[in-house]
C-alpha positions, -999 to 999 in steps of 0.1 A, spaced: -769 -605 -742 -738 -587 -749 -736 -550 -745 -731 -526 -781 -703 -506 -794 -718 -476 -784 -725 -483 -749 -689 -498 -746 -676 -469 -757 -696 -453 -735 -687 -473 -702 -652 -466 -712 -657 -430 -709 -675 -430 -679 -642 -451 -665 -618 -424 -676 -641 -400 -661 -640 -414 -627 -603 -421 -632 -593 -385 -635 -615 -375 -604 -599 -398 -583 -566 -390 -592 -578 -352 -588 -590 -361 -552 -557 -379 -549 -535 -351 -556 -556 -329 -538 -559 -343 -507 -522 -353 -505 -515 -317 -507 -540 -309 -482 -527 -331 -460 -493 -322 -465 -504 -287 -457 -525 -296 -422 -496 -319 -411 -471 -291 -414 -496 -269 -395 -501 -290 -366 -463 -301 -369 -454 -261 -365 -482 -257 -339 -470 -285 -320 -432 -266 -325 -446 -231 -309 -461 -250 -280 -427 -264 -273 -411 -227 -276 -438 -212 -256 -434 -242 -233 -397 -226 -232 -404 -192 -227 -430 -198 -193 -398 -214 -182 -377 -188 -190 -399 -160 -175 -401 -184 -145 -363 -188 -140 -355 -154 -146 -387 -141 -122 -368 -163 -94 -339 -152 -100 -353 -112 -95 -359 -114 -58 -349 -80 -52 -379 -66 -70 -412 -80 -52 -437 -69 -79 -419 -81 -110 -415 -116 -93 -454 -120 -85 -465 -107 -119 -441 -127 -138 -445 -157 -117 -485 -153 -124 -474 -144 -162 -456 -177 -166 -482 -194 -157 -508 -181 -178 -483 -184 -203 -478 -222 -197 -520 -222 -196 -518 -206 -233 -497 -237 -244 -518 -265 -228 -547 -251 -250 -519 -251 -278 -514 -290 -270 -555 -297 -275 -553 -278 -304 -524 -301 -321 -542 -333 -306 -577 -320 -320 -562 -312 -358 -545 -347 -356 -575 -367 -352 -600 -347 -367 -584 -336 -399 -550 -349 -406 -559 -387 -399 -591 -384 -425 -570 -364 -452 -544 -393 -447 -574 -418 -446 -581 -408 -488 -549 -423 -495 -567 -453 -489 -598 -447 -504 -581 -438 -539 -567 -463 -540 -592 -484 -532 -613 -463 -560 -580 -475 -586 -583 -510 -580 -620 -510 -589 -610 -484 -619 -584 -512 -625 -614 -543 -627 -639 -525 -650 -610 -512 -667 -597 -550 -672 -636 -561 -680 -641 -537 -704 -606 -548 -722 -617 -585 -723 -653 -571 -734 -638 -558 -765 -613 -585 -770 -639 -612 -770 -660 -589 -794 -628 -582 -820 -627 -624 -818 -662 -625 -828 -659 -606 -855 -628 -623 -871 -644 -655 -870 -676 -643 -889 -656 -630 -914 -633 -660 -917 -652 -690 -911 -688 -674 -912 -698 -713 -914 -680 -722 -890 -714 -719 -859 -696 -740 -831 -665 -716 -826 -690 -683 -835 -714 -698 -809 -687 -704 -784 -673 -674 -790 -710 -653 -785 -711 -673 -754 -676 -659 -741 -686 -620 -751 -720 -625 -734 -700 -637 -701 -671 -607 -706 -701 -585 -713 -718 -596 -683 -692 -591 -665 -680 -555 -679 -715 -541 -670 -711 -561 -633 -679 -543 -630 -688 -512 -644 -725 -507 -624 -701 -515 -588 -677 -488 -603 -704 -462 -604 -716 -470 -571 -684 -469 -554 -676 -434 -572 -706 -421 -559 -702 -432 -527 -664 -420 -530 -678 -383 -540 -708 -377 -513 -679 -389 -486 -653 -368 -504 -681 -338 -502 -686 -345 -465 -655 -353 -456 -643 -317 -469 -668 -299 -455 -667 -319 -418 -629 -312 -422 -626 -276 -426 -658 -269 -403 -639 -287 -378 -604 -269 -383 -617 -236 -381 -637 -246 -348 -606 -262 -332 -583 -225 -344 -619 -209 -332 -621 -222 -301 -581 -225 -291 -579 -186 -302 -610 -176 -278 -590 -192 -252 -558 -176 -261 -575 -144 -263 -589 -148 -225 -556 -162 -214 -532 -132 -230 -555 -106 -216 -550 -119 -183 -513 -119 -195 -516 -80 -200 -532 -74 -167 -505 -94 -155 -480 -72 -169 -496 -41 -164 -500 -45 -127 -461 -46 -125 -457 -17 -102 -418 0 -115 -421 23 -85 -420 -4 -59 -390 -23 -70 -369 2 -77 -376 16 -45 -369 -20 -32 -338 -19 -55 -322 14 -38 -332 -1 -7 -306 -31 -11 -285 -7 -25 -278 14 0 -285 -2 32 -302 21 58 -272 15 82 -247 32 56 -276 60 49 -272 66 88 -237 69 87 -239 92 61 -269 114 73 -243 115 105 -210 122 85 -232 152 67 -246 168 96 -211 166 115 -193 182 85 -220 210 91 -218 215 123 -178 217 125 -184 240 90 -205 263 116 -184 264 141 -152 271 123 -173 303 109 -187 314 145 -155 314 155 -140 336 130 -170 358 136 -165 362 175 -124 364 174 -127 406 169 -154 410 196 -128 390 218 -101 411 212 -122 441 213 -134 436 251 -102 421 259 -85 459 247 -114 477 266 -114 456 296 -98 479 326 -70 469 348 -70 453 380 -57 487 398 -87 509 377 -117 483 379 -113 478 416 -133 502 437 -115 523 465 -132 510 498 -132 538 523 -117 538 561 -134 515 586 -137 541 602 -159 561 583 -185 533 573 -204 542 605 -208 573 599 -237 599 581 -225 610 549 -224 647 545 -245 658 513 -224 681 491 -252 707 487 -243 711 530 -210 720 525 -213 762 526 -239 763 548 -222 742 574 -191 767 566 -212 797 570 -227 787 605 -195 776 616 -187 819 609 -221 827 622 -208 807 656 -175 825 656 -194 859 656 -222 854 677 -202 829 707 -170 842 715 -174 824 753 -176 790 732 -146 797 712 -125 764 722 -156 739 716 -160 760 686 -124 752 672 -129 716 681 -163 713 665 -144 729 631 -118 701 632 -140 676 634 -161 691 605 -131 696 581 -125 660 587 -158 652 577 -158 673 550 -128 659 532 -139 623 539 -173 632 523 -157 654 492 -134 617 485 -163 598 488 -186 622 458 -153 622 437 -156 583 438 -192 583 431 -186 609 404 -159 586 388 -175 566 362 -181 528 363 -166 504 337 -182 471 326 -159 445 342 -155 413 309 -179 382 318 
């Protein structure tokens, strides 16, 4: 039984309909994945440059031996670093098979979706042909029943075939839009879990990064730098060249200091003749010296003897010789002792 105007016109509209979603998805989804493909193609570009940049920090960190602690905290950066970018490589590999490849995948499926848009589309055109056909003929040869029969039989068969066409149409669009739904969802779920989980990483990886930097002690190297600077044989040499200059700086100014004291014992020092003590007769070291404080009364008994003894008068003139000798040797003597002593130079 063939099919009427109104549900035709109907099934036509429902093709159109499905037509423009299809292209919609089309379009859509191209963009999309345009857009994810550039995404993984630029992460897949930063892994390269961070790829770089470990290598960098590793070349130059090898290059720095002269600073211990820059060497072991960039070596360990570097490799953290290189860590970061081996998550970055997942990340690419997990956005290529899990979102790009099924974006790209509705390429297929549309147009798949347009070739069965194309069949009902071509069913429903020979539908309405073979109905036009039937309608000539019963206006022109209305008594014509063999070529009006033959030509109900070929609109029931085109008919038959339109609403075949058209009920697999439906199906397949529906089965096009809950996978499209799905699809969209599962997609997106799964690119933000990939960034998700690649960022937590990241973010575990760079803060060992930051410890890594942070533990970079300045104090050390540059301590380790002066030390290659100036070797500690040249700092010897110069700590001796220093305290030699000070010492002969000393010197020069104690010697200027002591030069008048020189000169002044030198002009107060006696001479030879002065600062070299009379020694007396050898003849007179046996002998008692003769206080001074005894010289008048030994005068006066000498008088008292003269008076009293006359008998004794030639042992008394001998005994006064003697005695005047004595006395003069004794009064040389006190004048040397009262003579004042002079410090002889050291």
């Amino acid at each position: 039984m063939s099919r009427t105007g109104a549900e035709m016109r109907a099934s036509e509209t429902q093709s159109k309909f499905i037509q423009d979603r299809v292209s919609l998805v089309e379009k859509h989804f191209g963009q999309l994945c345009d857009t994810m493909s550039s995404i993984t193609r630029k992460t897949a570009k930063l892994r390269d440059k961070g790829d770089q940049l470990a290598k960098d920090v590793t070349t130059y960190s090898e290059a720095n031996s002269h600073n211990p602690s820059t060497l072991r905290c960039l070596t360990e950066f570097a490799s953290n670093l290189s860590a970061i970018q081996d998550y970055r490589q997942a990340e690419v590999t997990r956005l290529d098979a899990k979102v790009v490849q099924p974006l790209s995948n509705y390429g297929i499926k549309c147009k798949q979706a347009k070739n069965d848009l194309k069949s009902a589309f071509n069913a429903q055109d020979k539908e309405t042909k073979q109905k036009r056909r039937l309608d000539m003929l019963r206006q022109k040869n209305p008594g014509n029943q063999s070529q009006i029969s033959q030509a109900e039989t070929e609109l029931q068969k085109a008919s038959v075939e339109a609403s075949r066409t058209s009920k697999n149409l439906h199906q397949q669009v529906d089965k096009f839009e809950l996978e499209k739904l799905k699809d969209v969802k599962k997609m997106l779920c799964d690119f933000v879990n990939i960034e998700m989980m690649f960022h937590a990483k990241a973010l575990e990886m760079y803060t060992q990064c930051f410890q890594n930097l942070t533990s970079v002690d300045v104090e050390e190297d540059i301590e380790e730098f002066r030390s290659k600077l100036t070797p500690p044989n040249s700092a010897a040499r110069m700590n001796m060249v220093r305290s030699s200059s000070y010492s002969s700086l000393n010197s020069n100014t104690n010697s200027k200091q002591s030069t008048p004291s020189k000169m002044n014992r030198q002009q107060s020092a006696p001479t030879s003749s002065q600062s070299t003590p009379t020694k007396p007769p050898a003849g007179t070291q046996s002998r008692t010296r003769i206080p001074v404080m005894d010289l008048d009364d030994d005068d006066d008994d000498d008088d008292d003897d003269d008076d009293d003894d006359d008998d004794d008068e030639y042992e008394t003139d001998d005994e006064d010789d003697v005695t005047e000798s004595e006395l003069s040797t004794a009064r040389s003597q006190q004048k040397q002792q009262a003579q004042p002593r002079r410090v002889l130079p050291r």
